[in-house]
C-alpha positions as a Markdown table, in Angstrom:
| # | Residue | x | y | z |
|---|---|---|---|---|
| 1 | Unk | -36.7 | -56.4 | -33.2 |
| 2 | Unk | -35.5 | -59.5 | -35.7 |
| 3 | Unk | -33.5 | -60.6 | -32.9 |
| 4 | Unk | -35.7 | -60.3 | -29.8 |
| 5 | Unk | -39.3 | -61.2 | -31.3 |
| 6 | Unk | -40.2 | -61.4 | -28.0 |
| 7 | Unk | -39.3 | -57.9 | -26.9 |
| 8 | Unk | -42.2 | -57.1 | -30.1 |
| 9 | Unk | -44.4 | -58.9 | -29.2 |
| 10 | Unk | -44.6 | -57.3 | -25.6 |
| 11 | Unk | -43.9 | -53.7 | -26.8 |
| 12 | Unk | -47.0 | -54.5 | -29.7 |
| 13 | Unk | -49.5 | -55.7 | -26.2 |
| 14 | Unk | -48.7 | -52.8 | -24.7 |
| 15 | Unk | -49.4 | -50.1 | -26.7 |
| 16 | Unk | -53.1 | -52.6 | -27.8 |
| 17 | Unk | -53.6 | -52.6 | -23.7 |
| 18 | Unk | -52.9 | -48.8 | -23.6 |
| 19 | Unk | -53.6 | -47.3 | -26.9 |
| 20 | Unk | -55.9 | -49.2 | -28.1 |
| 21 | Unk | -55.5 | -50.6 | -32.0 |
| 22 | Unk | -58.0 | -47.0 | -33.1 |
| 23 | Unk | -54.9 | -44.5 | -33.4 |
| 24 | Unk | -51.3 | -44.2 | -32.7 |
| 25 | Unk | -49.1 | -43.6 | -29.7 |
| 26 | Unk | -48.9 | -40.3 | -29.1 |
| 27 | Unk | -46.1 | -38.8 | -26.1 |
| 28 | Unk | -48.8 | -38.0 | -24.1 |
| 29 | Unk | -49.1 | -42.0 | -24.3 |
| 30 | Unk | -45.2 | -42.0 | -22.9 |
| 31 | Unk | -45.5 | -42.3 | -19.0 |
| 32 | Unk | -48.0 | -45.5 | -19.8 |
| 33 | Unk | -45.6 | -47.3 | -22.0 |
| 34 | Unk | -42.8 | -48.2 | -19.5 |
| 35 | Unk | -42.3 | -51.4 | -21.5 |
| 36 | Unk | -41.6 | -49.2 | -24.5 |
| 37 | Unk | -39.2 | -46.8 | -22.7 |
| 38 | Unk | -37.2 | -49.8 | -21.9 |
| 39 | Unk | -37.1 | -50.6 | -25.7 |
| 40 | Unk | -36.0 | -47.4 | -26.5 |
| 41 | Unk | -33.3 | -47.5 | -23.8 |
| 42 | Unk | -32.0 | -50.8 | -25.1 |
| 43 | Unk | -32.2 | -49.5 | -28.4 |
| 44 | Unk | -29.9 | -46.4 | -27.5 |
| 45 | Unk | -27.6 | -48.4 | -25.4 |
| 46 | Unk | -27.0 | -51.3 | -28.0 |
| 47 | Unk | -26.5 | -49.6 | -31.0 |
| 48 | Unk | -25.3 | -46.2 | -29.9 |
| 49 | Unk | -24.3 | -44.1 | -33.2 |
| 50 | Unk | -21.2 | -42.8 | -31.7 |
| 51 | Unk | -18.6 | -44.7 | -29.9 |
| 52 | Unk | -17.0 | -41.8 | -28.2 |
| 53 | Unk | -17.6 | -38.1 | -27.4 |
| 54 | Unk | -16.5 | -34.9 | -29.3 |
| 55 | Unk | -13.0 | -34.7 | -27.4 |
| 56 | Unk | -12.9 | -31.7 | -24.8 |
| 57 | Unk | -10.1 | -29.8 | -23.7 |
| 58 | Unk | -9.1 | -29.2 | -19.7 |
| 59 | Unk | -9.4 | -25.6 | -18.8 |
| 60 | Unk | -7.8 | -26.7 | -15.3 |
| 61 | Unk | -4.6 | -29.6 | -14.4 |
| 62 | Unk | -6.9 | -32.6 | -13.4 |
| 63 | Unk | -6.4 | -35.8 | -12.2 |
| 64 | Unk | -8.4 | -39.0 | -12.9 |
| 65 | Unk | -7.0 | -42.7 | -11.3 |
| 66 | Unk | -3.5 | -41.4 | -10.2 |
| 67 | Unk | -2.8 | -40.2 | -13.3 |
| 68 | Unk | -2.3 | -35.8 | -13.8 |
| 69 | Unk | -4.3 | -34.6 | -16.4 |
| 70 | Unk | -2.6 | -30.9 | -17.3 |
| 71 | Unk | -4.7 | -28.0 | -18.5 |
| 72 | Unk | -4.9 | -27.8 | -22.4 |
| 73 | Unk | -5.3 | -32.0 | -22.6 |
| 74 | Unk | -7.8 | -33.2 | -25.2 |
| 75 | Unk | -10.0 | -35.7 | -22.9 |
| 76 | Unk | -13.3 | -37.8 | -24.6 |
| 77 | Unk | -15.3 | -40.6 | -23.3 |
| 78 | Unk | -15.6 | -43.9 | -24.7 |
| 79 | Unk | -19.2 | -43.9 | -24.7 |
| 80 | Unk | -19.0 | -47.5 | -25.9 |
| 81 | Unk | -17.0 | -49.2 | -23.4 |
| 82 | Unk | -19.5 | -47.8 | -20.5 |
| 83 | Unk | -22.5 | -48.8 | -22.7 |
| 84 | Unk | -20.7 | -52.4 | -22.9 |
| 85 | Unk | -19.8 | -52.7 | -18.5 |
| 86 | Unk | -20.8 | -55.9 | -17.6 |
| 87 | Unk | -21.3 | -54.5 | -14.2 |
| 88 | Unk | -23.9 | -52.1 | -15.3 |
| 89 | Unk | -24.6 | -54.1 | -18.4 |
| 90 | Unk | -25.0 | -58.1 | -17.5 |
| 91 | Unk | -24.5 | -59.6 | -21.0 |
| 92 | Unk | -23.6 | -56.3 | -22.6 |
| 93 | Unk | -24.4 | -57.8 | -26.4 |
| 94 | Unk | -27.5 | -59.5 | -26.0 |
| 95 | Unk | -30.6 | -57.3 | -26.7 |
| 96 | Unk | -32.7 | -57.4 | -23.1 |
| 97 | Unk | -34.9 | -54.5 | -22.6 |
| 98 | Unk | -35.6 | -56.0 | -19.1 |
| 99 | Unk | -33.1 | -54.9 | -18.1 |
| 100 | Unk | -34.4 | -51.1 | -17.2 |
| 101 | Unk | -37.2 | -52.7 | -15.5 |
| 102 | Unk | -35.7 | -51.7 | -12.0 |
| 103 | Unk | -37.2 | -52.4 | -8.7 |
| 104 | Unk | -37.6 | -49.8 | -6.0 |
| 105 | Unk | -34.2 | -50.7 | -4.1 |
| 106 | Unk | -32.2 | -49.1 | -6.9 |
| 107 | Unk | -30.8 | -46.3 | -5.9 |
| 108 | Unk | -31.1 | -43.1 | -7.8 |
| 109 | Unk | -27.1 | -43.4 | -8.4 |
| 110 | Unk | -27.2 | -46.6 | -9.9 |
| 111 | Unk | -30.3 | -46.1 | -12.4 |
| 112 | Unk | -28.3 | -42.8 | -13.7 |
| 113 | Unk | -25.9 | -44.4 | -14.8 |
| 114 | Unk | -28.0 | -47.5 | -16.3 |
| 115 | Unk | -30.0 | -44.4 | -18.6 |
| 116 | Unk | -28.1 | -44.5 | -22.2 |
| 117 | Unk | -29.3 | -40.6 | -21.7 |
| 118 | Unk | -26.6 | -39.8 | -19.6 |
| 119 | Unk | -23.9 | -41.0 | -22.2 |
| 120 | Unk | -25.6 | -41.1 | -25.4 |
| 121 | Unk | -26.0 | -37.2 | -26.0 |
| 122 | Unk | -22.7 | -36.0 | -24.3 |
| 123 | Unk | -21.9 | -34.1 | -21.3 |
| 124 | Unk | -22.2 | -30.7 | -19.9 |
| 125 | Unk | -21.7 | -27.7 | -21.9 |
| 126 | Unk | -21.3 | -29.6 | -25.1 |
| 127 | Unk | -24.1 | -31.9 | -24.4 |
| 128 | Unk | -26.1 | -32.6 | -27.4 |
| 129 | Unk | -28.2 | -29.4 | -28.3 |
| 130 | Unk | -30.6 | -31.6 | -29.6 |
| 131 | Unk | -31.9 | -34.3 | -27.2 |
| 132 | Unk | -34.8 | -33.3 | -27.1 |
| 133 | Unk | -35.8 | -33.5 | -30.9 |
| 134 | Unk | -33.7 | -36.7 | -31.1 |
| 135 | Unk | -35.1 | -38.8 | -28.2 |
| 136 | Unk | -38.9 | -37.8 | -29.1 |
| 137 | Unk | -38.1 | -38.5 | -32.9 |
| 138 | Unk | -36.6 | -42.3 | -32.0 |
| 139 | Unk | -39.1 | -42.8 | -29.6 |
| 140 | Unk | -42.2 | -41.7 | -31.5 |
| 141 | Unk | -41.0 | -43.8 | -35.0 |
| 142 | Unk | -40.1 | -46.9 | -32.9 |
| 143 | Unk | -43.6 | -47.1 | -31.7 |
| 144 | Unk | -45.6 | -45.8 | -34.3 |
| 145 | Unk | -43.6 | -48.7 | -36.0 |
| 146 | Unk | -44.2 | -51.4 | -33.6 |
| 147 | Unk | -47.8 | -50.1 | -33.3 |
| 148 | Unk | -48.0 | -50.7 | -37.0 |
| 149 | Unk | -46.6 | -53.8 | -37.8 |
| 150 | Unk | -45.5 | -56.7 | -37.2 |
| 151 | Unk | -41.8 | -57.5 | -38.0 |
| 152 | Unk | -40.8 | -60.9 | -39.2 |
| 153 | Unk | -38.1 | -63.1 | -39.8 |
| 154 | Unk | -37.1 | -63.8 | -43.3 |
| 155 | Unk | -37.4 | -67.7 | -44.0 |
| 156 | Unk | -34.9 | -69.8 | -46.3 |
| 157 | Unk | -36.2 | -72.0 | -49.3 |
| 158 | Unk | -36.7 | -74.9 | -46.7 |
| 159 | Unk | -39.1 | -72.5 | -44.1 |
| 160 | Unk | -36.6 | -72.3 | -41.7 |
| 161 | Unk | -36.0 | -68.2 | -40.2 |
| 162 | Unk | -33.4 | -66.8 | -41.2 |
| 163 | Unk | -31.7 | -65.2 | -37.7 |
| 164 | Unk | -29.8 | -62.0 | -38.7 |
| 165 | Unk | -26.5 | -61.7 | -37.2 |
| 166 | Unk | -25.2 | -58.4 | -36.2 |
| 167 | Unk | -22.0 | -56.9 | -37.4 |
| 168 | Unk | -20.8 | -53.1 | -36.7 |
| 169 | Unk | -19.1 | -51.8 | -38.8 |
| 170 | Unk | -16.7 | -49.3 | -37.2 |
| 171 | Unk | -15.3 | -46.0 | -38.0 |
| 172 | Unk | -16.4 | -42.5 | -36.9 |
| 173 | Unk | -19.7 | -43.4 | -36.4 |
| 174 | Unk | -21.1 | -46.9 | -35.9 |
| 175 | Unk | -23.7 | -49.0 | -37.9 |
| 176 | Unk | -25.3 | -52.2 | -38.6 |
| 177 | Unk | -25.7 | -54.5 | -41.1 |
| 178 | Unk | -26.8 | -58.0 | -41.4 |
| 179 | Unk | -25.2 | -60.3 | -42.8 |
């Protein structure tokens, strides 16, 4: 939110056009929030916890690009990398939660593989048991947040904003810091 004010501002009209400012967001509130859902996809998408996926083994030979996969290989998925296609992803490290904001053309292919849902949590039988308690806990403390307050730029000695700059800091999991 420090680094797209604007993206706050939006989300904070919404929930005051659809909430109202008498109580909090609640999921029944979801479905009415689309400019919130984007949020939350940009959210997942940007700053992902995990760059890749517990690593699988092949129960069959495969084959992927011309190359033979044989039974018994270890095989993950750089989560990150797809998150960061600039052909899915125009400007992959800006912050634009526009971007879900898809038109009716789309087809349902292409806004599959634009959902941070399909990578985020994993895939088939070792998807993440817990998507369900984790999406609804992100989502409900981002807007409860933004529904709440208003998140401001720190300023310098001279007034000027201070404009955080966003590192990650790699290793098994990812995180953020500003510096």
């Amino acid at each position: 939110m420090l680094i797209n004010l604007s993206a706050q501002d939006k989300a904070a009209q919404e929930i005051e056009a659809v909430v109202g400012k008498q109580r909090l967001p609640t999921f029944d509130d979801r479905a009415n929030l689309p400019y919130l859902e984007c949020i939350y996809k940009e959210c997942l998408r940007w700053a992902s916890v995990s760059p890749l996926t517990p690593p699988h083994r092949l129960m069959e030979d495969d084959s992927y690009d011309g190359y033979t996969l044989p039974k018994g290989s270890s095989v993950l998925c750089n989560v990150r990398a797809i998150l960061r296609d600039e052909e899915l992803f125009p400007d992959p490290y800006s912050f634009i939660p526009e971007r879900y904001q898809l038109g009716p053309d789309v087809s349902p292919e292409l806004e599959r593989l634009m959902d941070p849902d399909t990578w985020v949590f994993g895939f088939g039988r070792r998807r993440c048991p817990g998507i369900a308690f984790a999406s609804s806990s992100v989502w409900l403390a981002m807007v409860s947040t933004i529904a709440c307050f208003r998140i401001e730029r720190v300023r310098d000695k001279g007034g000027l904003e201070i404009i955080p700059e966003r590192i990650t800091v790699q290793g098994i999991y990812f995180h953020s810091r500003a510096v």
